[in-house]
N, C-alpha and C positions, 0 to 999 in steps of 0.2 A: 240704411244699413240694417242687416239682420239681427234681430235682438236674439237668437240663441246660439250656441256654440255646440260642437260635438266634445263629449270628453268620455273617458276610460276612467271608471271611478272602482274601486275596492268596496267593496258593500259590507265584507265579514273576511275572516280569515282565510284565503285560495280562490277568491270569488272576486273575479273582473269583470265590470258590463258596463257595454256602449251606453252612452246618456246623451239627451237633449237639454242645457240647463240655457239657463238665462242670464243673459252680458248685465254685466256690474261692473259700475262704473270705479277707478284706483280710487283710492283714500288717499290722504296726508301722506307726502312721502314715497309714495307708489305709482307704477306705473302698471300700463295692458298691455299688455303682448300679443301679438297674433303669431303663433308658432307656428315656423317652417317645418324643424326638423326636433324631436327629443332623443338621446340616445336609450336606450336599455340597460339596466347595469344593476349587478345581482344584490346592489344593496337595497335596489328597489323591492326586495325581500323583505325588510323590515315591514312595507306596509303593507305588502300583499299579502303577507304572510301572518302578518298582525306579530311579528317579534318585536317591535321597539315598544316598548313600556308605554302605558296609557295614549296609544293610539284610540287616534278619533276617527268612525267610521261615518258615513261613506269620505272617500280620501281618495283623491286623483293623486299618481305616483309619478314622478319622474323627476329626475335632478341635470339634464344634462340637457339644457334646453338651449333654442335658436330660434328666435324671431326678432319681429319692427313693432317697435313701439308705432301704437294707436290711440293712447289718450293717457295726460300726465294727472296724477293729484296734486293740489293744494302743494307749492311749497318744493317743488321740483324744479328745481333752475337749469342744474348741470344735464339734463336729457332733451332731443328733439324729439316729434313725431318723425315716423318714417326712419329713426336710426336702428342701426340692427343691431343687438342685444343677444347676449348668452345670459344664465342665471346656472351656477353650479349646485352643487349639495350644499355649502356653506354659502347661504343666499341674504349677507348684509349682518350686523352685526347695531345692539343698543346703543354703544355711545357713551356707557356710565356708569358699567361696572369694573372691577378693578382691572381684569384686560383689557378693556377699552381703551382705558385712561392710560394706560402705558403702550396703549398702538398692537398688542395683541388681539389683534381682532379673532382670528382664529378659535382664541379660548375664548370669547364672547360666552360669557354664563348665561345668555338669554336670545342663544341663537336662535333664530329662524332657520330651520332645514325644511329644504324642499320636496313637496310630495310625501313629508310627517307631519310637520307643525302647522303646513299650510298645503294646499292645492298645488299640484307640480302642473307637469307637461305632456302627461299623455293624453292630448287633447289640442283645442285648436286657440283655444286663448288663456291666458294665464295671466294673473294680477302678482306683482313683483316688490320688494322692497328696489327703492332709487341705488341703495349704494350698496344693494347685493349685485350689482348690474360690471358685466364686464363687454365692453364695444370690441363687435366680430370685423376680424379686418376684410374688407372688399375682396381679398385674392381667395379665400376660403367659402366653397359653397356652405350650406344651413349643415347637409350632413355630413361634410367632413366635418364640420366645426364640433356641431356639438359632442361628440366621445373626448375630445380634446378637453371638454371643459369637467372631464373628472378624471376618467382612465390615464389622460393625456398628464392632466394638471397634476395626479397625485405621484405619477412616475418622472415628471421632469423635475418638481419639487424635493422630490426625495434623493436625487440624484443631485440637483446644487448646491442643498443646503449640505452634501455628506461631506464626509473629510476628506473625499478623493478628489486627485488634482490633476490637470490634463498628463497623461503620458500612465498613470495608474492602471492598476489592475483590476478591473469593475466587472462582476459577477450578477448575473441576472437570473434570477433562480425562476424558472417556467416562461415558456415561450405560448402565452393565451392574449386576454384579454387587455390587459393590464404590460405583461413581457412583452407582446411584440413591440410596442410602442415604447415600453424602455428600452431595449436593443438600438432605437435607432438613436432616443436623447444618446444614450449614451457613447456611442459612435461621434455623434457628431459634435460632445461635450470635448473630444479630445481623449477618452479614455481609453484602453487596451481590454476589449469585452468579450468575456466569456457567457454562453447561452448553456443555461442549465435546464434541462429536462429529461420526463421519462420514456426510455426507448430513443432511437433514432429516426422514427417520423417526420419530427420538422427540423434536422439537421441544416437540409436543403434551406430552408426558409431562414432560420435564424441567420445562417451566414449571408443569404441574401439580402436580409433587413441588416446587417452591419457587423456579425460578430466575428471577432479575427479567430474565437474557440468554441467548441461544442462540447459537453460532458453529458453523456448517455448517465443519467442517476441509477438506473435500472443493472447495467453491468458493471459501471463504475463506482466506486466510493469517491462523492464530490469532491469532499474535502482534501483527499491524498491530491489527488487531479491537480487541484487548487495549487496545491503547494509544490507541486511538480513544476508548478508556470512559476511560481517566485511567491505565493499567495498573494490574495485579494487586498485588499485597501480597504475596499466595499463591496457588500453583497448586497442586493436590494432582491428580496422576497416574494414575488408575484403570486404565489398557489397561496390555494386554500386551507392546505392542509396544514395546518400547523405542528403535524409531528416532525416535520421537515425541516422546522428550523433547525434546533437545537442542532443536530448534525457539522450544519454548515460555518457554528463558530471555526470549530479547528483546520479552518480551508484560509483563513484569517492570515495577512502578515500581524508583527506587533502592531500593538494601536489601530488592529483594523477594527473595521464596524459592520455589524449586521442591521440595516434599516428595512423592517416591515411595512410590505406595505398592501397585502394582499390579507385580508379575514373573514374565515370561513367560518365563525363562533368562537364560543366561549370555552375552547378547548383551552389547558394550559398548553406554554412550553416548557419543556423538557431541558436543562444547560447544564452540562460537568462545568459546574463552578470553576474548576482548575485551568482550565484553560480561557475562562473571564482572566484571572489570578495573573498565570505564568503568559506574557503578553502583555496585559493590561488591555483586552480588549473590550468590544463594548457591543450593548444591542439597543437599538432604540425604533420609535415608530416612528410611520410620515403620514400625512392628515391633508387631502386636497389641497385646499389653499385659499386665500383670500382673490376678491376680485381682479386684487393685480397682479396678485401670482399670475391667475386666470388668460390675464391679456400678454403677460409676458410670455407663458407657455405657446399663446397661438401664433405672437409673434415670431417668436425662436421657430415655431415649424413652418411657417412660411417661409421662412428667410433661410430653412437646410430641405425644404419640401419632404416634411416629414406629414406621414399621413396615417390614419386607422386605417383599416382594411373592415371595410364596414358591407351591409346589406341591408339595403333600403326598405321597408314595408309597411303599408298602409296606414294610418291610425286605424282601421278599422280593423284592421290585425293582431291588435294589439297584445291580446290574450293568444293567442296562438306562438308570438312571436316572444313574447314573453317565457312560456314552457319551455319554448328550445332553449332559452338562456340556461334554463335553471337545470336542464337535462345536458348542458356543456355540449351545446350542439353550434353552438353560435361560431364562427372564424370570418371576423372574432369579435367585433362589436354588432349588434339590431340597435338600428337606425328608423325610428319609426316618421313617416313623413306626411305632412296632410296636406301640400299642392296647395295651397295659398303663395 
């Protein structure tokens, strides 16, 4: 077997570069992965970009991985070799701080993330925590899978856990990365979905991905819109821009909910209290997901053949492919692939 791997490693702050490193064997607890497919995804910002607090340089990035396990550590029961494996952003959890111990794995104070805390996937093997591991089912190729295990994960999660109920009025605010893929959970949750974006561009699209409505942001005021149909239940937030939100409470029925799930920084937002107040509405966030969120998200789109709209390219691409994301050039997930 070859003892070195190709990997996509961060060096300093905007600076990607192909490497030759050398295969190392899992630890306690861990497993190797030979990656299929990683997906692309702008939070891989944090490390390229060196924004996440006490980032460690040089740092392979990537959270949205696909591959087969090739060799277990010490202490791994539940994994074969040869089974096919995803690892998300939220890549396994300690076990023994107070979320732990009450099964919030999520809020794990001593997470591991992927492609920050540790070596990601833009590259061709990857060393994994065992019970950050979610099993990709046979019907999904490497790169459809992997955008599902975050873009996917964070939009169908946010969409289950809301307070909206089959037959509701579910607003999708931005039809990209993130939107298209809620358009379709949400269609296929049972809900009555409106596609929010700017301009009439992807009008066409969104309704073809599932949405019974479309609101031009750009000539229309959302929130009138909103309330014209009966208003929303839930809004689920896709764009970056966070001056966006605040807006879309008053698109709101009572009791409805704003779930964010799209962050583009550390901009505030903007909410006329009053209309939290008169309703009793509410705004809250949604966070990927744990491992079995992970395998239920990929289940659920096999079983309604819900898919990314993805574009395959190289691992040796990697920087190139990268840029387009960050220049909103991508429609709508990069898919980087190494042909193993």
């Amino acid at each position: 077997m070859k003892q070195t791997y190709k990997a996509v490693q961060a060096t300093m702050p905007g600076v990607l570069e192909l490497v030759e490193r050398q295969l190392a064997l899992p630890g306690p607890g861990q497993v190797r992965i030979r990656i299929e497919a990683c997906g692309i995804c702008h939070t891989d910002s944090l490390t390229v970009e060196g924004e996440f607090p006490g980032i460690i340089y040089p740092r392979v990035p990537g959270h949205e991985v696909v591959g087969k396990i090739d060799a277990l550590g010490a202490g791994v029961g539940s994994w074969s070799i040869g089974q096919r494996v995803g690892v998300g952003f939220l890549a396994g959890s300690c076990g023994q701080c107070k979320s732990c111990r009450r099964g919030e794995f999520m809020t794990c104070t001593d997470q591991p993330l992927s492609g920050i805390t540790f070596d990601g996937g833009y590259a061709e093997v990857m060393i994994a925590q065992a019970n950050g591991l979610a099993l990709i089912p046979d019907d999904l190729l490497p790169a459809e899978a992997a955008p599902l295990l975050c873009a996917g994960l964070t939009t169908f999660n946010g969409l289950r856990n809301s307070i909206a109920r089959a037959g509701d009025l579910v607003a999708i605010q931005g039809v990209g990365g993130l939107g298209h893929l809620g358009i379709q959970f949400a269609r296929f949750m049972g809900f009555r979905v409106v596609a929010i974006a700017r301009g009439t561009a992807k009008e066409a699209l969104a309704r073809e991905l599932g949405a019974h409505h479309y609101i031009d942001s750009v000539a229309n005021d959302p929130a009138a819109e909103l309330q014209a149909l009966g208003g929303a239940k839930v809004i689920l937030t896709t764009a970056s821009d966070t001056a966006s939100i605040g807006p879309l409470v008053g698109g709101l029925t009572a009791h409805g909910q704003v779930v964010v799930a799209g962050a583009g920084g550390a901009e505030p937002v903007s909410i006329d209290v009053l209309q939290l107040l008169f309703g009793m509405r509410s705004i809250t966030g949604t966070m990927t997901g744990s491992p079995i969120d992970a395998e239920d998200t990929l289940d659920f789109s096999v079983l309604q053949n819900i898919r990314a709209m993805i574009e395959e390219v190289p691992l040796e691409h990697a920087n190139e492919a990268y840029a387009r994301m960050m220049r909103n050039e991508a429609r709508f997930r990069m898919v980087l692939v190494t042909g193993q």
